[in-house]
KEKE-3310 file (N, C-alpha, C; in steps of 0.2 Angstrom, whole numbers, plus 5000, padded with zeros to 4 digits):
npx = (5004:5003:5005:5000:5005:4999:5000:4987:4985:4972:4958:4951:4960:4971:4967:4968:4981:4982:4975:4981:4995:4991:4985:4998:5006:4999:4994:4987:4980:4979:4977:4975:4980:4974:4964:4954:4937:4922:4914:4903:4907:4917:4925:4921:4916:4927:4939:4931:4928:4941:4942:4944:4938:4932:4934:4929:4934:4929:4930:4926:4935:4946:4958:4955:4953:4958:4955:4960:4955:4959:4957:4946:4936:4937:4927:4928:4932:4930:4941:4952:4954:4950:4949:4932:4927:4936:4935:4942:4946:4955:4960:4957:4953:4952:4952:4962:4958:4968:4976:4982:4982:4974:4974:4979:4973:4980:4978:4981:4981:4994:4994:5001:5004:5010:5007:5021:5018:5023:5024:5030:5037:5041:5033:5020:5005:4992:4977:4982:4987:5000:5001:4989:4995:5001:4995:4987:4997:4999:4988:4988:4999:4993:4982:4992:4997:4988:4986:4998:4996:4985:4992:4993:4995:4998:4997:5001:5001:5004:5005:5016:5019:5031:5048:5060:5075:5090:5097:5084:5081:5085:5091:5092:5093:5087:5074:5072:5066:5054:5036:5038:5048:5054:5061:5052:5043:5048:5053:5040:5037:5046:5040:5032:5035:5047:5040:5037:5037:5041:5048:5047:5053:5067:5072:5076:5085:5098:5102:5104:5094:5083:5068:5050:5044:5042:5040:5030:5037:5052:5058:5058:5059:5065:5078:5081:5075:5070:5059:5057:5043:5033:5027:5026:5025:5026:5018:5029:5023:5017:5029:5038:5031:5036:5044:5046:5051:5049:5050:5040:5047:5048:5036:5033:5040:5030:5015:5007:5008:5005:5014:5018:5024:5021:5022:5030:5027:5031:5019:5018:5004)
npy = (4994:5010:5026:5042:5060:5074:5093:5102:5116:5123:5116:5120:5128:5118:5110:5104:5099:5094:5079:5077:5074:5063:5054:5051:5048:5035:5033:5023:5027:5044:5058:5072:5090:5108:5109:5119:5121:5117:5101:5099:5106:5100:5094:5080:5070:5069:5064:5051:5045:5041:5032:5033:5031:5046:5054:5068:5083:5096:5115:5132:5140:5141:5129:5113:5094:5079:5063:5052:5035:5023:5006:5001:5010:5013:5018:5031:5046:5063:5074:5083:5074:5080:5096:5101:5110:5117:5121:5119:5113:5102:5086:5070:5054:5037:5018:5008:4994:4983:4969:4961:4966:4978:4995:5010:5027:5043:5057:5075:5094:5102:5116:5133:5144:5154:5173:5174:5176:5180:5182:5192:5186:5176:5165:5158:5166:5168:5162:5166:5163:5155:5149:5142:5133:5126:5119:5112:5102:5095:5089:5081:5073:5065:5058:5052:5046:5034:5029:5021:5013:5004:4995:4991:4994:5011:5027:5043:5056:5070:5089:5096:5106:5108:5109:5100:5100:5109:5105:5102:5116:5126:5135:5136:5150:5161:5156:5153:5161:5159:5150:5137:5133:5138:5133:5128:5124:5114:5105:5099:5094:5082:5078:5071:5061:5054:5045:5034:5034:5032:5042:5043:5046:5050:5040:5031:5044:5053:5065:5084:5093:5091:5095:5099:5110:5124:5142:5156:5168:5176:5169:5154:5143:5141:5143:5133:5134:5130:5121:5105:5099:5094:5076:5058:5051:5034:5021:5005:4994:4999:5005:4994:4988:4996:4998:5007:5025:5042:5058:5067:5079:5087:5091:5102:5112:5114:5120:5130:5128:5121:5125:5115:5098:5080:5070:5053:5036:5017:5003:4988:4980)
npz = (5000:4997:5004:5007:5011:5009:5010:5002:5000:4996:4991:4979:4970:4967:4962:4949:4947:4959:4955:4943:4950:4959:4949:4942:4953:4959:4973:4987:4997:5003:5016:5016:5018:5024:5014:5013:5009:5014:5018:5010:4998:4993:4978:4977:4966:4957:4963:4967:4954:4952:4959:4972:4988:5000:5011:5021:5032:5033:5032:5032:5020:5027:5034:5037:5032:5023:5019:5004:4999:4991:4999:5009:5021:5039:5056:5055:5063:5068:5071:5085:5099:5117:5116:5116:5112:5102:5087:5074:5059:5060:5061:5056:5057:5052:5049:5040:5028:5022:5014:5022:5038:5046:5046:5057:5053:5055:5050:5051:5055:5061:5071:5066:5073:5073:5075:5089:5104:5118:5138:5150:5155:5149:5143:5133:5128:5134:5127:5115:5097:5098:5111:5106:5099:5107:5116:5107:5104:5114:5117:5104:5109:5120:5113:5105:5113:5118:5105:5106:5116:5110:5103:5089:5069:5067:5062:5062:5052:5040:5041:5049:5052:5060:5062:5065:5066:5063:5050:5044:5038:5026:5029:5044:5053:5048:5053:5068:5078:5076:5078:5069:5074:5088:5101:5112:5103:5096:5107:5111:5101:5099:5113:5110:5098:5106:5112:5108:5095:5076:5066:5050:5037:5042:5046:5031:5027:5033:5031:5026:5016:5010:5009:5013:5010:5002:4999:4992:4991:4986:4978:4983:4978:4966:4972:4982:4994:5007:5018:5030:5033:5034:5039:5045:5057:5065:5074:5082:5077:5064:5058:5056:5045:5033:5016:5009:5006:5003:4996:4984:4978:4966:4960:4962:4957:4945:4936:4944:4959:4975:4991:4998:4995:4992:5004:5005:5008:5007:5012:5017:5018)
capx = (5000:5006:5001:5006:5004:4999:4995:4985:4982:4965:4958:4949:4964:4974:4963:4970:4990:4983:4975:4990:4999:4986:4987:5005:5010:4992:4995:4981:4979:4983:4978:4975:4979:4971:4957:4949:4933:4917:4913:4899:4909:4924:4924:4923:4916:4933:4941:4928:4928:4948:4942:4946:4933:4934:4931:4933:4932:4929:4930:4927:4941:4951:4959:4952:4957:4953:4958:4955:4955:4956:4956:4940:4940:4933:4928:4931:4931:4935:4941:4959:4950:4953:4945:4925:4927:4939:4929:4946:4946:4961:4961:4953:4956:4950:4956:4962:4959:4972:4975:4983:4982:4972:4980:4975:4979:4978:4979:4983:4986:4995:4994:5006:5006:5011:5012:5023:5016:5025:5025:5037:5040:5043:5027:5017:5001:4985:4972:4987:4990:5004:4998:4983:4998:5006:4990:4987:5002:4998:4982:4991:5003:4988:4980:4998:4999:4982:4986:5002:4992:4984:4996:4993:5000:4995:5005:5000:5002:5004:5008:5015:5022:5039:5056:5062:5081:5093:5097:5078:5081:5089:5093:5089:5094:5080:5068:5076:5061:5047:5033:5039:5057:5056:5063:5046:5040:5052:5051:5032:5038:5050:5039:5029:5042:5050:5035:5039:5036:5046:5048:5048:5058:5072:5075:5079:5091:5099:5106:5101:5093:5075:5061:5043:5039:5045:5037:5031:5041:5059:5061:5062:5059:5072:5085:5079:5077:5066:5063:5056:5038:5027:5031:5025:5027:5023:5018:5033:5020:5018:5036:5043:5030:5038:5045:5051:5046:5052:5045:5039:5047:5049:5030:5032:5040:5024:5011:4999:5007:5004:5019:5020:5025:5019:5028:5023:5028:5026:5016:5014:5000)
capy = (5000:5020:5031:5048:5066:5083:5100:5105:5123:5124:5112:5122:5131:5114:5103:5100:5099:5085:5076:5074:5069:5055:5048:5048:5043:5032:5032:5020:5031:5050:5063:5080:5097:5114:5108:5127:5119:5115:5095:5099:5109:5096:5090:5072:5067:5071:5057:5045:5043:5039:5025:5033:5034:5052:5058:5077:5087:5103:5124:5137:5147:5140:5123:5107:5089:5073:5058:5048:5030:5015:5003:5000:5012:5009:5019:5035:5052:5071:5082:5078:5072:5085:5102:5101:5118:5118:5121:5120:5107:5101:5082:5066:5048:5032:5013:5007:4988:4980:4964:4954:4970:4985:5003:5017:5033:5050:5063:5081:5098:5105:5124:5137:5146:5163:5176:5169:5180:5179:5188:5196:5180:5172:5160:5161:5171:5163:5164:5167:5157:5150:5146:5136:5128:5119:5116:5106:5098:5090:5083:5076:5069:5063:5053:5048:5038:5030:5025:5017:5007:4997:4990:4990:4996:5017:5032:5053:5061:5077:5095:5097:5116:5109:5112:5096:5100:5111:5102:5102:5119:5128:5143:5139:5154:5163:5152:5151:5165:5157:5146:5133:5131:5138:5128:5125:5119:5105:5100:5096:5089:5076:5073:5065:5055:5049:5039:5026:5033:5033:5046:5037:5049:5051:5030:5030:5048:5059:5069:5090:5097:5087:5098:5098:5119:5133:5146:5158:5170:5177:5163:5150:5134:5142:5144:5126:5138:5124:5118:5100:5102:5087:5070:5053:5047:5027:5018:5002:4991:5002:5006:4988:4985:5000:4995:5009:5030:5048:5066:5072:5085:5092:5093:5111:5116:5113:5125:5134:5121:5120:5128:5109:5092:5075:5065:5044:5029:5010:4999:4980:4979)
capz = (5000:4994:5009:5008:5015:5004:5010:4996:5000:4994:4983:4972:4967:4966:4959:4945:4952:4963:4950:4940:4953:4959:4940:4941:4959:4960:4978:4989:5003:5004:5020:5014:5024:5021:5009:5013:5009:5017:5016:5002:4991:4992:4975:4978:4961:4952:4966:4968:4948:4950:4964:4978:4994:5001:5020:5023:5037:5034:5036:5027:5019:5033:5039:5033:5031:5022:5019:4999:5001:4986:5002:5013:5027:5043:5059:5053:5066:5066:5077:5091:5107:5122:5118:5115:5111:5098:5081:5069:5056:5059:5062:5053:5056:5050:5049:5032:5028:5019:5013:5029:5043:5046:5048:5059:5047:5058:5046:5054:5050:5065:5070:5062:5081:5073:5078:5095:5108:5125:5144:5151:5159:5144:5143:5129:5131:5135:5118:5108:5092:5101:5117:5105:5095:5113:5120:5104:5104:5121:5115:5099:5113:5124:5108:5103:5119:5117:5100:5105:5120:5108:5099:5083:5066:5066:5059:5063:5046:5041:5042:5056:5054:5065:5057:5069:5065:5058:5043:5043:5034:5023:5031:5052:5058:5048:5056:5074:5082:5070:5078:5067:5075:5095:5107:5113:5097:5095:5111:5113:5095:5106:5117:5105:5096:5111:5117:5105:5088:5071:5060:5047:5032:5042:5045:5026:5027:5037:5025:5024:5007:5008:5009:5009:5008:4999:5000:4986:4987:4986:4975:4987:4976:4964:4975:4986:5003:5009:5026:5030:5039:5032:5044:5046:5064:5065:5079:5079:5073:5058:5055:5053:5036:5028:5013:5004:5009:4997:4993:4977:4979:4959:4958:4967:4950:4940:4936:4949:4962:4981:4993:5001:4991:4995:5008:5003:5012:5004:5017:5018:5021)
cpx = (5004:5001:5006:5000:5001:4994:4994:4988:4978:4964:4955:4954:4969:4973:4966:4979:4987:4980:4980:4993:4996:4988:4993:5008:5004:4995:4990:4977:4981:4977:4979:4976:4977:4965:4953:4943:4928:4916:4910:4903:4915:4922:4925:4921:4923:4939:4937:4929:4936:4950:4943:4938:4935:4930:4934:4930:4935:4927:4929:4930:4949:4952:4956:4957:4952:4957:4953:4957:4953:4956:4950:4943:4933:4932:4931:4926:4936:4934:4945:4955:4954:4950:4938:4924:4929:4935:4934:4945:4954:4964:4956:4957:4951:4955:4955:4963:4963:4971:4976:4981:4978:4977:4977:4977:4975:4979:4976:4986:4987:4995:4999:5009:5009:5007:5015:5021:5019:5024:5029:5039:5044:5040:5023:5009:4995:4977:4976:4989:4996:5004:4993:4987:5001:4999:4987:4992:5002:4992:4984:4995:4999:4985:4986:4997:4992:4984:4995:5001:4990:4988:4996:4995:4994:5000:4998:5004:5001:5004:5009:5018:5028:5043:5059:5069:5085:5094:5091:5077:5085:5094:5089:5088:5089:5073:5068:5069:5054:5045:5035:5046:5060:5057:5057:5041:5042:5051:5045:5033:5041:5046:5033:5032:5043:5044:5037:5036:5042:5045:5050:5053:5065:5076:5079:5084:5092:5103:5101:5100:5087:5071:5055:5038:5044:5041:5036:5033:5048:5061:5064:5063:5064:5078:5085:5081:5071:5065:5057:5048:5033:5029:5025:5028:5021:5024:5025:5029:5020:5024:5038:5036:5032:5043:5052:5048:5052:5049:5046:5042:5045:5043:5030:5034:5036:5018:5006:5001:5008:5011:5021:5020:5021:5025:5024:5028:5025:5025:5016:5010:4996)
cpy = (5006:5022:5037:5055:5073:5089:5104:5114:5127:5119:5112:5125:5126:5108:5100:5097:5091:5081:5073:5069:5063:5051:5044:5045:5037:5030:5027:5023:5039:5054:5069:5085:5102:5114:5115:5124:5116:5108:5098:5103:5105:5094:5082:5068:5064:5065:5050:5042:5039:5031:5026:5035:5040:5053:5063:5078:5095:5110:5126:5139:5144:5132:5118:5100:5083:5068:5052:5042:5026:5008:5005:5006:5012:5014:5027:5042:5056:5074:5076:5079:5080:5092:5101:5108:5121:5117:5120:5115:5104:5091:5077:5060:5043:5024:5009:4998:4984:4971:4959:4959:4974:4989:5008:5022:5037:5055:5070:5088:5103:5114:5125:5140:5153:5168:5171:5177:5178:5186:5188:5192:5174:5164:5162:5162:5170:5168:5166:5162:5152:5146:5139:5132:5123:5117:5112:5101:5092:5086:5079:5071:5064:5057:5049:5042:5034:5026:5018:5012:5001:4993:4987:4996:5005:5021:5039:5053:5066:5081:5097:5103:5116:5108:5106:5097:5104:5108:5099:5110:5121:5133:5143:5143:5160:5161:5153:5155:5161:5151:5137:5128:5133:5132:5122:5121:5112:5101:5095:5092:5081:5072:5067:5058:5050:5046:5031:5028:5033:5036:5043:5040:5049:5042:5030:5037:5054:5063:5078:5089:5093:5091:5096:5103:5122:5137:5151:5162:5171:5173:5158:5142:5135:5141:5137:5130:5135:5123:5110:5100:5096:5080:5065:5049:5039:5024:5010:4996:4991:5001:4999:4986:4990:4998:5002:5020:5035:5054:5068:5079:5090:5093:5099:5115:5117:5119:5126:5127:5122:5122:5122:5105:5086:5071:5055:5040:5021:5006:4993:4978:4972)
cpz = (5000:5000:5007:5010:5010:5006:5003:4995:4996:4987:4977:4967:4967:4962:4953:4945:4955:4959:4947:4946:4955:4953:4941:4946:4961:4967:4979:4993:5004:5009:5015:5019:5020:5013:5006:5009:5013:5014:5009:4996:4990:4985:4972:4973:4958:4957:4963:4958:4947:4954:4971:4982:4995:5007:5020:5031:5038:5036:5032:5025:5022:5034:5033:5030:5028:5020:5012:5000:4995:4992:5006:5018:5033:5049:5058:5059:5064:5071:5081:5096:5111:5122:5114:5111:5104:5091:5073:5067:5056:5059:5059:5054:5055:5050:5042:5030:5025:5019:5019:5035:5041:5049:5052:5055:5051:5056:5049:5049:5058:5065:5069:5070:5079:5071:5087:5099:5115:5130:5144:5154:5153:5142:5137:5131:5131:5128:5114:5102:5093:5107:5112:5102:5100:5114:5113:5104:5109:5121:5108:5105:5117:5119:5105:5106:5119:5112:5102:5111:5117:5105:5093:5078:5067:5067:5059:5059:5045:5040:5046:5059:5061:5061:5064:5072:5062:5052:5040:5037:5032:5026:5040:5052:5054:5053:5067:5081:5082:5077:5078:5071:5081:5098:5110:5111:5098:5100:5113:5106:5097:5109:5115:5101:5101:5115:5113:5096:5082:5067:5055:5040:5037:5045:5037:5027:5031:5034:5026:5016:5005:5011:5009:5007:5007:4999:4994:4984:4989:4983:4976:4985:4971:4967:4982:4993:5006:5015:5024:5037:5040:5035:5044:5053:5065:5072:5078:5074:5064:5052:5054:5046:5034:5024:5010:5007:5004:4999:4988:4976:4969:4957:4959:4960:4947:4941:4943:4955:4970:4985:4997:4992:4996:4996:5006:5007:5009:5011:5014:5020:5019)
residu = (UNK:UNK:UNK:UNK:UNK:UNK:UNK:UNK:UNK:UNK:UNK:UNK:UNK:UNK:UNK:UNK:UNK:UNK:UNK:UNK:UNK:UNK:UNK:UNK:UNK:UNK:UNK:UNK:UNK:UNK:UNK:UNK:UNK:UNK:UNK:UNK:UNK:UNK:UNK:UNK:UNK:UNK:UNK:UNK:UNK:UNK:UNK:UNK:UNK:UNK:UNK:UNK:UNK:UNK:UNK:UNK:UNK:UNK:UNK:UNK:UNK:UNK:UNK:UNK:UNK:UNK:UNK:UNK:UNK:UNK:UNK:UNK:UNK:UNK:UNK:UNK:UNK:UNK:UNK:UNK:UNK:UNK:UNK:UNK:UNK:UNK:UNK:UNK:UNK:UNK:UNK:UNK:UNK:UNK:UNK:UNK:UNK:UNK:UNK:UNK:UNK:UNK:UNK:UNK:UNK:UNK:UNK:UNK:UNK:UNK:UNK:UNK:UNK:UNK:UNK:UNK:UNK:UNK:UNK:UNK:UNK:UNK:UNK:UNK:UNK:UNK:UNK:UNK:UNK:UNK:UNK:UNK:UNK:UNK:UNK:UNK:UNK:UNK:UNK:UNK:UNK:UNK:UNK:UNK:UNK:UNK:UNK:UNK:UNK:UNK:UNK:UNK:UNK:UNK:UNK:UNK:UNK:UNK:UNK:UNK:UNK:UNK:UNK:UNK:UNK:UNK:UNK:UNK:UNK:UNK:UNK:UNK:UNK:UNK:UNK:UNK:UNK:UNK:UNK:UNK:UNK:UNK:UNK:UNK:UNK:UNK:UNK:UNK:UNK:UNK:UNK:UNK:UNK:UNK:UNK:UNK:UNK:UNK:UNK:UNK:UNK:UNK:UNK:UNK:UNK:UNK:UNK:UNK:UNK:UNK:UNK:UNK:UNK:UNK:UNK:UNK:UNK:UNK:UNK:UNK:UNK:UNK:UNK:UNK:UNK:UNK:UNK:UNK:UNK:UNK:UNK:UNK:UNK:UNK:UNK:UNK:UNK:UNK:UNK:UNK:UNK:UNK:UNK:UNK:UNK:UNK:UNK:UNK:UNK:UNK:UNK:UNK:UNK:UNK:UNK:UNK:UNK:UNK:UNK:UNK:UNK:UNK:UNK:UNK:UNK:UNK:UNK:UNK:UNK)
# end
């Protein structure tokens, strides 16, 4: 099985970008982030005709996530457990049947968290874009640990708007104030990792200069000023069927193309 990750960035104004790519990488499973579409406007015909099932959960304008499916899928919710109050589309999961296992697949599009707002203490500042990106973070960590209770194969996909590592971009010390790249970031990043999960791109290379955002301007896809934000953390169950994993990156070239690539992972499933 082809799983993979792609922050659209609206799928009216992508639509035909991911198409293509669909045809040509025929994934079986791909997670969408920033959809900016309400369920009903999602155009799910233009899938469904390619074979794929299609679960959204969506926002207006804003957010949104979905998950298209040429395998059965099963059990499918939206919205990260923990705040009842939270109205952001940001989270969709489902269970993917495969031929010998099922998959948990939790497709996410973590918050950006800027502006970083802090006291004079140096805490970030309660209602603030950053305060709401930790206090996600620890309900991603909360469900982490759930999923890795059960014991079975399940992988949190992404956009996860963390820079994990210097060699994660091009140019750190741009980044080094950013949301994407504080201290505070990475670590709530950590402590999800270090429960037991595996990032799954960096098992095949630890190498700098692999991207999965440029940005649109300053000429960042020209000049490969990249950073690495889109991730695949597998439970170990998951991680030992991994077969083979990459990123599209050179789609970013192409006409009218979305400011993320897709990140894919081959499953044995």
């Amino acid at each position: 099985m082809k799983l993979a990750t792609f922050n659209i960035n609206g799928i009216k104004a992508r639509v035909q970008a991911l198409c293509d790519w669909l045809d040509e990488a025929q994934p079986d499973v791909v997670v969408l982030q920033e959809i900016k579409s309400v369920d009903e406007g999602f155009p799910r015909e233009l899938f469904e005709d390619r074979g794929y099932r299609v679960e959204t959960h969506g926002q207006k304008s804003f957010n949104g996530v979905a998950i298209l499916s040429k395998l059965p899928l099963e059990d499918v919710t939206r919205g990260l457990p923990g705040d009842e109050a939270d109205e952001q589309a940001r989270w969709i999961e489902a269970t993917v049947i495969g031929d010998k296992t099922a998959l948990r697949v939790c497709g996410l599009y973590l918050p950006n968290g800027n502006p970083v707002e802090l006291d004079d203490a140096g805490a970030p500042v309660s209602g603030g874009k950053y305060a709401y990106k930790l206090g996600w973070m620890e309900r991603l960590k909360a469900r982490a640990e759930a999923l890795l209770e059960a014991e079975e194969p399940a992988v949190m996909l992404g956009d996860y708007n963390i820079i994990p590592q210097d060699e994660d971009a091009a140019n750190p010390d741009k980044w080094r104030e950013d949301a994407l790249f504080r201290p505070e970031s990475r670590a709530a990043y950590r402590r999800v990792l270090n429960l037991g999960f595996t990032e799954i791109f960096r098992t095949r290379t630890a190498a700098p200069g692999h991207y999965t955002f440029w940005d649109y301007q300053a000429g960042a896809w020209n000049k490969n000023n990249g950073i690495r934000i889109d991730h695949m953390l597998m439970t170990p169950q998951c991680a030992d069927l991994v077969t083979e994993c990459g990123i599209d990156s050179e789609i970013r070239g192409r006409e009218k193309p979305s400011d993320h690539v897709p990140l894919w992972a081959e499953i044995d499933l």
